[in-house]
C-alpha positions as CSV (number, residue, x, y, z in Angstrom):
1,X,46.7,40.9,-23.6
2,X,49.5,38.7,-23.3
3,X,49.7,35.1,-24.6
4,X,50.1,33.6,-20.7
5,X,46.7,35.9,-20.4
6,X,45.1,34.2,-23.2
7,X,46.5,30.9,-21.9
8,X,45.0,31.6,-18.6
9,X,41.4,32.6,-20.1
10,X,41.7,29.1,-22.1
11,X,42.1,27.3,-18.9
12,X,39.2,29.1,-17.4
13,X,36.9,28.9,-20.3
14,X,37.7,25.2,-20.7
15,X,36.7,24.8,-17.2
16,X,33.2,27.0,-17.3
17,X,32.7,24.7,-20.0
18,X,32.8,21.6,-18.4
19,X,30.8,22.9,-15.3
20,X,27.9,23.7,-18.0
21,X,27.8,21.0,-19.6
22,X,27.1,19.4,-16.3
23,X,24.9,21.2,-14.9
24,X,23.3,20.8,-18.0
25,X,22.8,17.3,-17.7
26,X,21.6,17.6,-14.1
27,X,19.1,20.0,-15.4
28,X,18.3,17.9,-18.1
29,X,18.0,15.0,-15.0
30,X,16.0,16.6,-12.9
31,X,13.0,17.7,-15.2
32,X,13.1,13.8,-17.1
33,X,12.5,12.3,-13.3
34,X,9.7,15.4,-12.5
35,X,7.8,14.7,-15.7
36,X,7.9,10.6,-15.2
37,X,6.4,11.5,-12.0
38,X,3.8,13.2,-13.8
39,X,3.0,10.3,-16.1
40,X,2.2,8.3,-12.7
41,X,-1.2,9.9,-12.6
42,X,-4.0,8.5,-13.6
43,X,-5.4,11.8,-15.3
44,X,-2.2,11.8,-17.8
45,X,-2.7,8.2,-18.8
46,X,-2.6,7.9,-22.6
47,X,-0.5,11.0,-23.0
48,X,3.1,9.9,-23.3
49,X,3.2,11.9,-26.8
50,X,2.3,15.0,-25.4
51,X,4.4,15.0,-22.8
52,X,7.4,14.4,-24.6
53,X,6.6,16.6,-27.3
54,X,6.4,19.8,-25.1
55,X,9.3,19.1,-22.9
56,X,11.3,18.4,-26.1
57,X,10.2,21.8,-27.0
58,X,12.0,23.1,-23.8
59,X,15.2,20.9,-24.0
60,X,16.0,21.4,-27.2
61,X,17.5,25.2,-26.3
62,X,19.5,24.0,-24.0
63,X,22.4,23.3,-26.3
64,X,25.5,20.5,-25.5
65,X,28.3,23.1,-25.4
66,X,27.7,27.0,-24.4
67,X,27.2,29.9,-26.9
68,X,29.2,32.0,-25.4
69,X,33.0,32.8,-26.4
70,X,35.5,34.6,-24.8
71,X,35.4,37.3,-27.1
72,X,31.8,38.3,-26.5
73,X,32.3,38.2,-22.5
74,X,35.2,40.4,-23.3
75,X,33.1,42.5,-25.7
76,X,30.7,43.2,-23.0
77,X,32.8,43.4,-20.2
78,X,31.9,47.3,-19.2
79,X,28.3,46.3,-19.6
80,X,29.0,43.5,-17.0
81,X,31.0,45.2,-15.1
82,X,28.6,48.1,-14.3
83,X,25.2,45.8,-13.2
84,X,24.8,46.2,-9.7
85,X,24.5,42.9,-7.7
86,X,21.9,42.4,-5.8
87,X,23.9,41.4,-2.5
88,X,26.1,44.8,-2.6
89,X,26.1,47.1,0.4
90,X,24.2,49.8,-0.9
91,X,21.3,47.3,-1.9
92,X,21.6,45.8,1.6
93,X,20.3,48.6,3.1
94,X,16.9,48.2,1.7
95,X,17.0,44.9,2.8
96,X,18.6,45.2,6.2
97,X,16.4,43.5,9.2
98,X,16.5,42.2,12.7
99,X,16.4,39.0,10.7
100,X,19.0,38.8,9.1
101,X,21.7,39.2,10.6
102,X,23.6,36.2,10.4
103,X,25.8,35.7,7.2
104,X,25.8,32.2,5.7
105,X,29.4,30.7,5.9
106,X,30.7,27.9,3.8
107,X,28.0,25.8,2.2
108,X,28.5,22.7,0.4
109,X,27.4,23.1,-3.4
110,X,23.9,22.5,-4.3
111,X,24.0,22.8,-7.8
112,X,24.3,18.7,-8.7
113,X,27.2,17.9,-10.2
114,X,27.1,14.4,-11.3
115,X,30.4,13.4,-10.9
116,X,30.7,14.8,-7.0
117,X,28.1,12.9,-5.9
118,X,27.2,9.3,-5.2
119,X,25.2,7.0,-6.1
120,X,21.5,6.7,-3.9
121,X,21.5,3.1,-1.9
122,X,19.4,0.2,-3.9
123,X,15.3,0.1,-2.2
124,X,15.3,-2.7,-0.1
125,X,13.2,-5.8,-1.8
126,X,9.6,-6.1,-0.8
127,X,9.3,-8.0,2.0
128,X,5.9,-9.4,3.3
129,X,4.7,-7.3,6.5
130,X,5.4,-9.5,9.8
131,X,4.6,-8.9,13.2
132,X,7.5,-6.6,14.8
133,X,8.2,-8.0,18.5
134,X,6.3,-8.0,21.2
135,X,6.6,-4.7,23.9
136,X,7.8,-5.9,26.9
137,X,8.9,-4.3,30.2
138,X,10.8,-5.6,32.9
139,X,10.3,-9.2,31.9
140,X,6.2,-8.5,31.8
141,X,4.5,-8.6,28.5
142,X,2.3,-5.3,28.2
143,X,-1.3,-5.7,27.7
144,X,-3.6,-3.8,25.4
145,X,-6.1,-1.5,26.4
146,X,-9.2,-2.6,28.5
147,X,-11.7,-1.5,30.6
148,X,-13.1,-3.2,33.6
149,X,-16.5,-4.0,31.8
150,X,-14.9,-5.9,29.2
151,X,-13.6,-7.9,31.3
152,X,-15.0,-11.1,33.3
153,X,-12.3,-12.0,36.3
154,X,-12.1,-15.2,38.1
155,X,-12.4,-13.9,41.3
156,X,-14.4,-10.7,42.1
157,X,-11.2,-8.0,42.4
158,X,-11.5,-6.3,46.2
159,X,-12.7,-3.2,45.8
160,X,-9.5,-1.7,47.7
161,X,-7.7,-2.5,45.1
162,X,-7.4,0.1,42.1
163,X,-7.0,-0.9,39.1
164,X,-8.5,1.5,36.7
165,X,-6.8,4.4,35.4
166,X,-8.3,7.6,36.6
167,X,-7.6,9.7,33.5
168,X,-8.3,6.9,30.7
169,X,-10.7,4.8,32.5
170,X,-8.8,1.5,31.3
171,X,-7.0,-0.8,33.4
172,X,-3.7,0.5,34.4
173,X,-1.1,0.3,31.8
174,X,2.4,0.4,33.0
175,X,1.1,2.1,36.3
176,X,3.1,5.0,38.0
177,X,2.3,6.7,41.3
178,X,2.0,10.0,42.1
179,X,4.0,11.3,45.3
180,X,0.9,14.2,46.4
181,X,-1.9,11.7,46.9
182,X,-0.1,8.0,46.1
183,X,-2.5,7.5,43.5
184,X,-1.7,5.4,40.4
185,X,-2.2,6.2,36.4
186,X,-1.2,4.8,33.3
187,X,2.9,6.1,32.2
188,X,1.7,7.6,29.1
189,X,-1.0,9.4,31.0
190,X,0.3,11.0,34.0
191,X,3.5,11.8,31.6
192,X,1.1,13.8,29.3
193,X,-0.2,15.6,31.8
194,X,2.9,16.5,33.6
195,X,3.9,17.2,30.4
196,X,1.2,20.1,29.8
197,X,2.6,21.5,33.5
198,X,-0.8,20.4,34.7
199,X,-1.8,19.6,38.1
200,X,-2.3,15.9,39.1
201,X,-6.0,15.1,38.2
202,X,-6.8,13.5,41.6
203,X,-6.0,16.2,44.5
204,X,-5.3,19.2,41.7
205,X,-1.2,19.0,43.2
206,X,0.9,21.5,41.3
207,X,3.0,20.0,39.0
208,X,6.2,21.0,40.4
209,X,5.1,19.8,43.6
210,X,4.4,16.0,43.3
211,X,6.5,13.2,41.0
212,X,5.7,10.1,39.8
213,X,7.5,6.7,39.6
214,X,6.7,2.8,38.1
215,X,4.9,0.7,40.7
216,X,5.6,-2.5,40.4
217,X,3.6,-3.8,43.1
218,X,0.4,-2.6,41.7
219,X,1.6,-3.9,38.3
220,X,1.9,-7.7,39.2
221,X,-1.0,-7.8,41.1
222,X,-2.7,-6.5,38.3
223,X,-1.0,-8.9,35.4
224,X,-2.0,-11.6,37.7
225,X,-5.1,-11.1,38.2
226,X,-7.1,-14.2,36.5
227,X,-9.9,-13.3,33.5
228,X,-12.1,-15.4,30.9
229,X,-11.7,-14.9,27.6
230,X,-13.6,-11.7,26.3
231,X,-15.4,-14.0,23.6
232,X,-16.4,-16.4,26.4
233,X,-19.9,-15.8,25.3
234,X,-18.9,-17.0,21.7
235,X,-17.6,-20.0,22.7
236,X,-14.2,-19.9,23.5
237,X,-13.1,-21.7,27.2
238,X,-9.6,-20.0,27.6
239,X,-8.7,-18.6,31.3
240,X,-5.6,-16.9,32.8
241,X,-3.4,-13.9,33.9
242,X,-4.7,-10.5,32.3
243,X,-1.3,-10.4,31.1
244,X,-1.7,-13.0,28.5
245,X,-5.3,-12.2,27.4
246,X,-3.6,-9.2,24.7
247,X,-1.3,-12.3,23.2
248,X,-4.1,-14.8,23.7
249,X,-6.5,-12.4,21.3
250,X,-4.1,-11.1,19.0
251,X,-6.7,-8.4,18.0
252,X,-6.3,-7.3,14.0
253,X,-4.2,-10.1,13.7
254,X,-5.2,-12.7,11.0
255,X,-2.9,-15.8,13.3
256,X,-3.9,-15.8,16.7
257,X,-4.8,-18.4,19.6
258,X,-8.7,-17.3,20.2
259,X,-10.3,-18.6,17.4
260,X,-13.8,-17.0,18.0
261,X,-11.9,-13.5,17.9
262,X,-13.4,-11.4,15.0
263,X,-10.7,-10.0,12.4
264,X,-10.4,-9.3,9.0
265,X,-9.7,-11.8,6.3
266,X,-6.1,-12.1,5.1
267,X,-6.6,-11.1,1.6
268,X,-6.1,-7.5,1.2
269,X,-8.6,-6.5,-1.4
270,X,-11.5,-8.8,0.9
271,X,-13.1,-6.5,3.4
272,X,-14.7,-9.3,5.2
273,X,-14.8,-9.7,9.0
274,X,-15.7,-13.0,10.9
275,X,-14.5,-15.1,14.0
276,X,-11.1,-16.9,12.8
277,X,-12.4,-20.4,12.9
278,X,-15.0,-19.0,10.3
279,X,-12.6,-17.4,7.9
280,X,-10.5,-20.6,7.8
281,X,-13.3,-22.0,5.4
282,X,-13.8,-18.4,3.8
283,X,-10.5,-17.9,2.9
284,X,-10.1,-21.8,1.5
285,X,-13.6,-21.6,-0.2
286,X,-15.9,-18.6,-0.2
287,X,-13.2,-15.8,-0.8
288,X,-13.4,-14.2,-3.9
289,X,-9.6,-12.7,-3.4
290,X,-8.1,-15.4,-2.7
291,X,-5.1,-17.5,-4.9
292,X,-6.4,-19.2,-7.7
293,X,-4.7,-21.1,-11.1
294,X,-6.3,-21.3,-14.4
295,X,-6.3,-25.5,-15.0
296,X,-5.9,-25.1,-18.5
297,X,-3.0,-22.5,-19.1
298,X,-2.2,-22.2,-15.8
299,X,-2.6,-18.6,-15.0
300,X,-2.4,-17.5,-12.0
301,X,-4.4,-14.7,-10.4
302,X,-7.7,-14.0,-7.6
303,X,-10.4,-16.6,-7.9
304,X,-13.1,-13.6,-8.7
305,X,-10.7,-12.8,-11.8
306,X,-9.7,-16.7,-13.2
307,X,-13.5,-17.7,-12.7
308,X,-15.3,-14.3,-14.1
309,X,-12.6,-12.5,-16.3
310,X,-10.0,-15.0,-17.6
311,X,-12.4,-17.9,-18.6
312,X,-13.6,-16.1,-21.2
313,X,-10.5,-15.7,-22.8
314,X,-8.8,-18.3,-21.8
315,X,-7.1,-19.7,-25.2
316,X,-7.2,-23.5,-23.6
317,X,-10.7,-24.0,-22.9
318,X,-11.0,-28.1,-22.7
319,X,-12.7,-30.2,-25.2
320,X,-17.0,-30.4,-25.2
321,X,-17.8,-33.9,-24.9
322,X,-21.2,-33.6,-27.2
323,X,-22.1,-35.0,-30.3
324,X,-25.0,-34.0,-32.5
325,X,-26.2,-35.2,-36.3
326,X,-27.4,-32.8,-39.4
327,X,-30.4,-35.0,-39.6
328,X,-31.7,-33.9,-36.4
329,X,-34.6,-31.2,-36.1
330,X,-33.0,-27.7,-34.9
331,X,-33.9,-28.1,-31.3
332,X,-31.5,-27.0,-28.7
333,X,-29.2,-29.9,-27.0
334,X,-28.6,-28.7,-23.4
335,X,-25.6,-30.0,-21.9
336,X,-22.9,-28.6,-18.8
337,X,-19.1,-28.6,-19.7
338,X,-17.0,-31.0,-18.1
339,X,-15.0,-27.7,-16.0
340,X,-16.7,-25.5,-14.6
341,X,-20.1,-26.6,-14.7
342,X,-21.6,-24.3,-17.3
343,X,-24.9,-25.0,-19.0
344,X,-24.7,-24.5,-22.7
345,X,-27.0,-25.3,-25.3
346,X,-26.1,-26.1,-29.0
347,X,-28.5,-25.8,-31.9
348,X,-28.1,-27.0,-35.8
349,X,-28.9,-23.9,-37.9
350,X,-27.5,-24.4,-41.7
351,X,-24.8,-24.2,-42.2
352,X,-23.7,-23.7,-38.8
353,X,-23.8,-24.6,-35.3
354,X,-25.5,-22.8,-32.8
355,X,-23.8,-22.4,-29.4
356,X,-24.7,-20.4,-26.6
357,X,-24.3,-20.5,-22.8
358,X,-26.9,-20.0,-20.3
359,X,-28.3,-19.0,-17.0
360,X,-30.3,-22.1,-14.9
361,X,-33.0,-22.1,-16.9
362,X,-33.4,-23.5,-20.6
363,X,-35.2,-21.0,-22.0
364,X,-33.0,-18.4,-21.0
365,X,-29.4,-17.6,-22.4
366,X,-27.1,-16.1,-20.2
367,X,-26.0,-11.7,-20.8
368,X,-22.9,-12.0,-18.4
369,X,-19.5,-12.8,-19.5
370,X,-19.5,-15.6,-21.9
371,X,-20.2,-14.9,-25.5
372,X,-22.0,-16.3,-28.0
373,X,-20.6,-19.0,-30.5
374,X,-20.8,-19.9,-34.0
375,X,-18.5,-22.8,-34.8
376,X,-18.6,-24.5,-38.6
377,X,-19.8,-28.5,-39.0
378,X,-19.1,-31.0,-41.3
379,X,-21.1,-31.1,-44.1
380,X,-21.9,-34.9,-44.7
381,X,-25.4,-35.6,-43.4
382,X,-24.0,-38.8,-42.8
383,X,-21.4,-38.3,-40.1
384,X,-22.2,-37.1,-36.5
385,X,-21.3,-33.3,-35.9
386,X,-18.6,-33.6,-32.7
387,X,-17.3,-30.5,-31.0
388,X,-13.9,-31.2,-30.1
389,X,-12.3,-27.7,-29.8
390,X,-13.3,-23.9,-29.8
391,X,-11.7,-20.6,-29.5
392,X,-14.5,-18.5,-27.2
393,X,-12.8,-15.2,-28.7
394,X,-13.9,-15.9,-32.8
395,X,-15.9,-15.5,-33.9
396,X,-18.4,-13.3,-31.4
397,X,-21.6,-11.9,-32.2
C-alpha cells in the first residue's frame, strides 16, 4: 500500500474512532438512566450497592478507545470479506414476502450521537391544578348531565314538549334533529350512532337516509326552562334557568355557589365527603390532613403528623411549669403541660425523677407515642426539684 493509502486509512480509523467512542457514551447513557429507573421501585430500596456493583461489572468492558487496529482488520480482511450478510439477494429469497416489499429509503440515524442532538426542553414547574374554562356553545353555557327526576321545575314542563334524550334518557344535551322523523337527541348521541352506520333509534331510518343538525329552538327553551336547586330538600333556596344549575352546583368541585352540595374535602390524602358549608369547619378544625406548624421549631407538615409523629421528637418541647421537693413521699404529681394539654405525672424515685405521660385516667400511663422519661434532680434535700427543660428522645426506656 502506498503512503496516501495509509494516509487515507488514518483518516478513516481516526474517524471510526471518534463515532465509538460516542456511541459509547450513549450506550454508557442509556443503561445509567434505565438502571435509575429501576432504583425508583420500592422493591429495590436499600440496594444502591448492588446495583452499581453489577452494572460496573458490565461497563467496565466497554473500554474508552477501541481494541482494534488497522492491522488486525487488515489481517482478517478475507475472513471479513467472505461472511455473507444477512440482507444479500440470495438470503432475501428465504425471506421474500407479500410484506415486504417496500424498501426503506433514507432514515435519519438512530444510533444517539450526542453531539447531533439537542438538548430535551426543561418540565414545566408544578403548577397547582385549576379549573380549565368553562364549555360553551353559541353563547350558552352547556349543562351537565340530568335526568328529568332529578330535577324539580318551576312550572310543570307541557308534555308536548320533549326534552329527554331518547337514547341516554337525560335531558337533551346540545340537541340535534333528525331529518326521518324530526326527533331530537343529544350531539354526542345521535353522532355515535351515525357513527356505527346505525339506523335512527326512533323510526329505525337508514343511516344514509336521514341527517341531523343543532336545533336551537329546542335548546333555549330547554336552558330556560326554570328549576330548584337539586339540594332543595337540604336546605338550599336557589332557583333559575337549567342552564345555570351545572355552574350553580359545581359538582366535584371543592369552591362552588351551593353550599349544601356534597364533595370531597380539599386535602388530597382526606377522603372525606360532606355538604361544603360542613367541610368549611372540617377542613379549619377536624381535618387530620390539613396544614399545620410545629409552635416550637416551627415545622411545617399535616396536623395528623405535627400532633402524633413530630411531638415526640420535637427537640423544642416548652418548659414544665411543676415543682416538686426530695422530702416529699414518692407519690405521683399529676399535672397537663402548658401545650398541648397532655397529662403527665412525675414521681421522686432516688436518685431520679420519674416522668411518664398518660391516658385520662391516673392510674393508667399512656402505650401511644410518647415515651417514658427519666430526668436527673438536684441533690440538696433542701432545695425544690424544678423541671425547666427535657429532651423527650434521652434517655428512653
Amino acid at each position: 500500500m502506498s503512503a496516501k493509502q495509509w494516509g487515507t486509512l488514518d483518516c478513516i480509523n481516526e474517524a471510526l474512532l471518534k463515532e465509538y467512542s460516542v456511541r459509547r457514551q450513549m450506550l454508557l447513557m442509556r443503561c445509567s438512566v434505565t438502571v435509575q429507573s429501576f432504583k425508583w421501585s420500592d422493591r429495590t430500596k436499600g440496594k444502591d450497592e448492588s446495583f452499581t456493583r453489577v452494572c460496573q461489572s458490565k461497563w467496565t468492558p466497554l473500554k474508552e478507545k477501541a481494541p482494534i487496529i488497522i492491522a488486525r482488520v487488515l489481517a482478517a480482511k478475507n475472513e471479513l470479506l467472505s461472511i455473507e450478510k444477512t440482507s444479500s439477494g440470495s438470503v432475501r429469497q428465504n425471506t421474500a414476502s407479500d410484506i415486504n416489499k417496500v424498501l426503506i429509503g433514507s432514515v435519519p440515524d438512530r444510533g444517539g450521537k450526542l453531539n447531533e442532538t439537542c438538548l430535551p426542553p426543561e418540565m414545566p414547574l408544578f403548577k397547582q391544578r385549576t379549573e380549565g374554562p368553562s364549555k360553551k356553545r353559541g353563547g350558552v353555557s352547556m349543562m351537565a348531565w340530568f335526568s328529568k327526576d332529578e330535577l324539580s321545575f318551576v312550572k310543570e314542563v307541557p308534555d308536548q314538549i320533549e326534552i329527554e334524550c331518547p337514547v341516554c334518557l337525560h335531558i337533551l344535551k346540545d340537541p340535534h334533529q333528525v331529518s326521518c322523523c324530526g326527533r331530537n337527541f343529544c350531539k354526542s348521541c345521535i353522532e355515535r350512532i351515525k357513527a356505527s352506520n346505525g339506523s335512527c333509534p326512533t323510526c329505525m331510518c337508514k343511516e344514509e337516509r336521514y341527517q341531523s343538525f343543532e336545533d336551537k329552538n329546542i335548546g333555549r327553551i330547554i336552558n330556560g326552562l326554570q328549576v330548584y336547586c337539586t339540594n332543595m330538600m337540604e336546605g338550599c333556596q336557589w332557583k333559575g334557568d337549567l342552564k345555570n344549575i351545572s355552574t350553580h352546583l359545581s359538582k366535584e368541585i371543592r369552591e362552588g355557589e351551593c353550599q349544601f352540595e356534597e364533595v370531597k374535602c380539599r386535602y388530597d390524602d382526606c377522603q372525606i365527603r360532606d355538604q361544603r358549608l360542613h367541610l368549611n369547619i372540617h377542613e379549619k378544625e377536624g381535618c387530620d390532613q390539613r396544614p399545620d406548624i410545629c409552635e416550637h421549631c416551627y415545622v411545617r407538615g399535616t396536623y395528623f403528623f405535627i400532633t402524633f409523629l413530630h411531638m415526640e421528637f420535637c427537640s423544642k418541647y416548652p418548659l414544665l411549669p411543676i415543682t416538686l421537693y426530695r422530702t416529699s413521699d414518692p407519690v405521683p404529681v399529676h399535672f397537663y403541660t402548658e401545650i398541648g394539654g397532655h397529662h403527665m405525672s412525675a414521681t421522686i424515685l432516688q436518685p431520679r425523677l420519674y416522668l411518664a405521660f398518660h391516658h385520662g385516667k391516673f392510674d393508667k400511663v399512656a402505650a401511644f407515642s410518647q415515651p417514658k422519661i427519666l430526668v436527673k434532680y438536684d441533690s440538696d434535700d433542701a432545695q425544690p426539684v424544678q423541671i425547666k427543660s427535657y429532651r423527650k428522645r434521652v434517655p428512653i426506656i
